[in-house]
N, C-alpha and C positions, 0 to 999 in steps of 0.2 A: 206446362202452362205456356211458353213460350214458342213450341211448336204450334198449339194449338191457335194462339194469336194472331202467327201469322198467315196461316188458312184462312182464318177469319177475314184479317183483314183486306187480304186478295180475294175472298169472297165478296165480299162488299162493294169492294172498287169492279168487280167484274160484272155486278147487279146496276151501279152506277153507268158502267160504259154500253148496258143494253137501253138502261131508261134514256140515254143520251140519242141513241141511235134510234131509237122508237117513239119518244115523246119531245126532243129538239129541232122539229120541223123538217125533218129529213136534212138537215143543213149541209152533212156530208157525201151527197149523191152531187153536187156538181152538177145540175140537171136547169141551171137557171142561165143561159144561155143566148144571146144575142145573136137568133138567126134571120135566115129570110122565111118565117111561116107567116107572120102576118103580111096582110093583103097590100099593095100600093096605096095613099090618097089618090082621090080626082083629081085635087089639086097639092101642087108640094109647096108649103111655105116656104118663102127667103129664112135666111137662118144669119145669125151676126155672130160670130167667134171672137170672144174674147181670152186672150193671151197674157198673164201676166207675166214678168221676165226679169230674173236677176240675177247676172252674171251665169247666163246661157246660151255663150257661144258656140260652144260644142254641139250644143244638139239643136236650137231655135231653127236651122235652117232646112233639117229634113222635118221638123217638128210642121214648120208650114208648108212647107213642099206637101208634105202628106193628106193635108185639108184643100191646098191648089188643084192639087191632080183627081179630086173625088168629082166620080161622074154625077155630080148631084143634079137633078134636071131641075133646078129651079138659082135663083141669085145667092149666094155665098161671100158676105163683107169679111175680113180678117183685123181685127185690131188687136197689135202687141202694143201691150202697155213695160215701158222700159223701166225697171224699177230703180233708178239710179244705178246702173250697172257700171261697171269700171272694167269691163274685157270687151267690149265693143259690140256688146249681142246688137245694138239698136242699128248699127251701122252692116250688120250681116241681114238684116230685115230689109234694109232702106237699099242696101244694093239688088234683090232680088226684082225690083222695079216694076212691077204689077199692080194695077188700079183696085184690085181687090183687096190689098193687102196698105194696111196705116200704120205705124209705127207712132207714139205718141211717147212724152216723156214726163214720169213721174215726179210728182209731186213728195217733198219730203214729208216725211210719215210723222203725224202728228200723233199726239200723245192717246191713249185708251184704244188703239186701232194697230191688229194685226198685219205687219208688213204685206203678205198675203192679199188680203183682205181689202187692204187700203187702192193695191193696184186694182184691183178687179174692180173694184168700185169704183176709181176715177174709167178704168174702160167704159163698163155699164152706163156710166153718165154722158161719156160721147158717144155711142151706140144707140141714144134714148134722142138726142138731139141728132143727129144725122141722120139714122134710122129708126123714126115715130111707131112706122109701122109695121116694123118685122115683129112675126109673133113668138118667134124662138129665141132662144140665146144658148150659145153653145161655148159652157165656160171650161177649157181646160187648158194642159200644164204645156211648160214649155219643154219638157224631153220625154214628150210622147210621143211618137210614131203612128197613126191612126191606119186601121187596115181599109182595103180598096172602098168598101161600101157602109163605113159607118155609118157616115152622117146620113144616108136614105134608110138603113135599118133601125138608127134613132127614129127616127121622123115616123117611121113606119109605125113603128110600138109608139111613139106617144101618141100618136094621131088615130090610131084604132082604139085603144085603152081610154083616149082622150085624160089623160096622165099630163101632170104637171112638173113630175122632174123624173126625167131615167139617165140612172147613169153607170158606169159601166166601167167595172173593176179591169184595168187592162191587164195582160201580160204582164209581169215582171222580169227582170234579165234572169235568167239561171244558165250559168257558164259555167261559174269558177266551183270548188268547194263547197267554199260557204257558202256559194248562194244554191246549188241541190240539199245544202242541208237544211240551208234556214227558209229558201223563199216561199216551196210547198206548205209547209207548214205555216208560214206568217197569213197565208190565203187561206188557209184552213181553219185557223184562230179567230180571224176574223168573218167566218161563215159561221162558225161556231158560235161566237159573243152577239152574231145579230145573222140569224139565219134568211137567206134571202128568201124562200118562201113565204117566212111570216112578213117580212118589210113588206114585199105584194101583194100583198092583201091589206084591200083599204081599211076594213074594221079594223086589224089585229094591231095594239100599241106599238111594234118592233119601229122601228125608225133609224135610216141608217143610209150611205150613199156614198161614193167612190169621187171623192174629187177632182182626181186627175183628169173626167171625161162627165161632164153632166149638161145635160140638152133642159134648159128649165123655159119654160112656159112665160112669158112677159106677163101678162093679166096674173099670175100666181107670185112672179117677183114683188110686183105693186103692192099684191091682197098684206104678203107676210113684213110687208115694212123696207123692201128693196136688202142690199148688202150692207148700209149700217144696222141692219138688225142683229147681224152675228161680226161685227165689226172685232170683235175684242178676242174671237175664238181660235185656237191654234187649231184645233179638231173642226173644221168650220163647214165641211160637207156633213158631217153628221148635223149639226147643228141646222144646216138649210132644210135637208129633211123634215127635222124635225118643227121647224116651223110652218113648213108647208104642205105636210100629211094632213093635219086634220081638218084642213080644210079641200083638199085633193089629195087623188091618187099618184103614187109612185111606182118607181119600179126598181128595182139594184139588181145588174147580172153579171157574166162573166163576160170574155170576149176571147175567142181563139185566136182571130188576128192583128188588133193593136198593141203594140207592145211600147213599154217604156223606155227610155235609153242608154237610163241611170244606173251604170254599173255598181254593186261592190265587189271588189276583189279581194278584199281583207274583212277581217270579224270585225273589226272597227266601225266600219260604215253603215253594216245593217246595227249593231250595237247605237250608234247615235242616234239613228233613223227612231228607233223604238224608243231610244232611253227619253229622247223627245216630246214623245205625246201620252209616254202610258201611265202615267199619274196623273195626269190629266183625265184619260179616259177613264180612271178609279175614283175621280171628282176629288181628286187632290187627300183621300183620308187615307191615316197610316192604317184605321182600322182593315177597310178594303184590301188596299199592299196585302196585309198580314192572312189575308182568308184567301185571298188570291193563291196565296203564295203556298198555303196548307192543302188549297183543292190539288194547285195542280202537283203536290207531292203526292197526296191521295191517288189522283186518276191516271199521271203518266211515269212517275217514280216507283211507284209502293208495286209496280207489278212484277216489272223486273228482278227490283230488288227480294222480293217476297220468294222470286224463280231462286234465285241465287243461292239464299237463305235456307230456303226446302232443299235443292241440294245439298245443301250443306250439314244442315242437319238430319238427311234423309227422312223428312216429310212430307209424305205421298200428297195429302190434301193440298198443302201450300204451292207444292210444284205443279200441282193441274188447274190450280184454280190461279196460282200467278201466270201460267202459261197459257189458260183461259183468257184472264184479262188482258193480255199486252198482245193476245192474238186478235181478240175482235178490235184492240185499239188500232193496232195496224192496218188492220182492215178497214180501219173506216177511213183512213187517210188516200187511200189508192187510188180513188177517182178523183180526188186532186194534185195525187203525181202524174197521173194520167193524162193530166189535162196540161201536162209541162213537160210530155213525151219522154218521162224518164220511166226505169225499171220499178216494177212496181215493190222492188228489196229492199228499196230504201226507204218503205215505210217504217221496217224495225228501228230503225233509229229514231222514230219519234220520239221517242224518253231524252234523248241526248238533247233533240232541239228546244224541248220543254224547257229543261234543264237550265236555256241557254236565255230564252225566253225570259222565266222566269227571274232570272238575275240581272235581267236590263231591267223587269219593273221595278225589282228593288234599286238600282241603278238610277233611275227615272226619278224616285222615290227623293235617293239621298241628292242628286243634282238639286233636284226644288228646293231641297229646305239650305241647300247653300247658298242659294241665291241663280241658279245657272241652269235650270231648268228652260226646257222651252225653247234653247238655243240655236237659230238656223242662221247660216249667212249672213252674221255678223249681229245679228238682233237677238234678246233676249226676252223670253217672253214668261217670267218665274212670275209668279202669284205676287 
């Protein structure tokens, strides 16, 4: 009976990892990409960058160098908003001495209002009075690196699609270890939990968008309530999508040459990074945690272990059908190691990242209900 179980149950999961691949929006082709196919406008609109920044010395200065040096043929404003920083990011701003570029200094964070959130919106609010008329707004992070021709290949897709927010999952660092084991797979996770085929497409409910790099539409910031609408949200790009899809079109892609700056070199740091927003993203219930944590022993644990098990008890079925499932898993991950120039053998290891994955949500989980959930750069943001 016990042999025959575990056949079964690696049967299952290998019927689950085809409905995944065949009926999850193709999520896993990597195929949603930020090129030059669409056409140029007649006209290119001005575009107003806003920057929020705290305690982002390190990286704030190639962060705007990167948006300075774009050949964008039309006017480009930059506003860093300093979020009370204490490393001198405002003063690495203020010496690069360009009329393009404002450095503005934040407002302490009043109560019911994500640290986050609060800068962008006091930006937004001097961008609206300086620049009335610019129709874009181009909000992203301070340790981004943006590639030569973003902002005209934003501009391009929104202004063809006539799209009210595209934005554009950049590059993550993959150097060290942990970051070939965990970065592919954190991008893969989240094509997976919101497949961007279905986000683009205006009917389909998916809603979903990359913060670090979003080109949003002024006339669509107004329609959904400005940035006090998601003032209170740690997850806050999903949340703008999500108020501004139903009434316009969006887009969420990949991007080959923006990258972020933000290393981790130890488990720690992508560990925080996650244990951060992922009960959040399970809308805070322990039920969710608990099913979460059941699928993904089902879809990326039970195959291996099923492999091991059939070994062991020399069970033909369990070993073909566990080696079945952990072979189309890995395979479906490859065009997103692919997309991060690494060997496509490091897909096998997906069961590990899962693994790992998985005990920051529970991690996430128990942070919140101590009180210490939500925690970035000094602020806490627990329910």
């Amino acid at each position: 009976m016990f042999v025959s179980c575990l056949a079964l149950c690696a049967f299952a999961s290998l019927l689950a990892w085809f409905w995944l691949l065949l009926f999850r929006g193709g999520y896993w082709r990597c195929d949603q990409l930020l090129t030059d196919r669409d056409p140029e406008p007649a006209d290119w609109p001005n575009i107003v960058a806003v920057i929020p920044a705290r305690d982002e010395v390190k990286s704030i200065h190639r962060a705007v160098m990167s948006l300075l040096n774009q050949p964008y043929p039309s006017s480009l404003h930059i506003i860093v908003v300093d979020d009370n920083s204490s490393d001198g990011t405002a003063d690495v701003v203020a010496a690069l001495d360009d009329e393009r570029v404002e450095v503005i200094s934040g407002k302490p964070l009043p109560e019911m209002w994500a640290g986050k959130m609060w800068a962008v919106a006091q930006g937004v609010e001097y961008a609206a009075a300086k620049f009335p008329r610019t129709p874009y707004l181009l909000l992203t992070d301070a340790d981004l690196e943006h590639g030569q021709d973003t902002l005209s290949l934003l501009v391009a897709k929104a202004e063809k699609g006539q799209l009210d927010l595209v934005s554009l999952m950049v590059r993550l660092r993959c150097e060290t270890l942990w970051e070939a084991l965990l970065v592919p797979p954190f991008v893969y996770f989240f094509q997976k939990l919101f497949p961007f085929p279905w986000v683009n497409k205006p009917r389909h409910k998916t809603v979903a968008a990359a913060g670090g790099c979003m080109l949003v539409r002024w006339t669509a910031l107004r329609r959904v309530g400005g940035i006090s609408r998601i003032r209170d949200r740690v997850i806050d790009d999903c949340a703008l999508a999500a108020a501004i899809k139903p009434g316009g079109s969006i887009w969420l892609g990949l991007s080959e040459t923006s990258h972020s700056l933000r290393g981790y070199d130890q488990l720690g740091g992508i560990w925080d990074m996650v244990a951060r927003t992922a009960f959040v993203q399970l809308k805070r219930s322990n039920l969710l945690v608990v099913l979460s944590t059941i699928g993904m022993m089902f879809l990326y644990l039970g195959p291996p272990i099923v492999l091991v098990l059939g070994l062991l008890h020399t069970d033909l079925p369990a070993i073909v059908f566990g080696a079945a499932a952990w072979s189309v898993m890995a395979v479906s991950i490859v065009p997103t190691i692919k997309l991060y120039g690494m060997n496509a053998a490091f897909s096998v290891f997906l069961p590990i990242s899962a693994a790992l994955y998985t005990a920051m949500t529970i991690s996430s989980a128990w942070r919140d209900h101590r009180g210490k959930g939500g925690a970035w750069k000094g602020r806490n943001y627990s329910a």
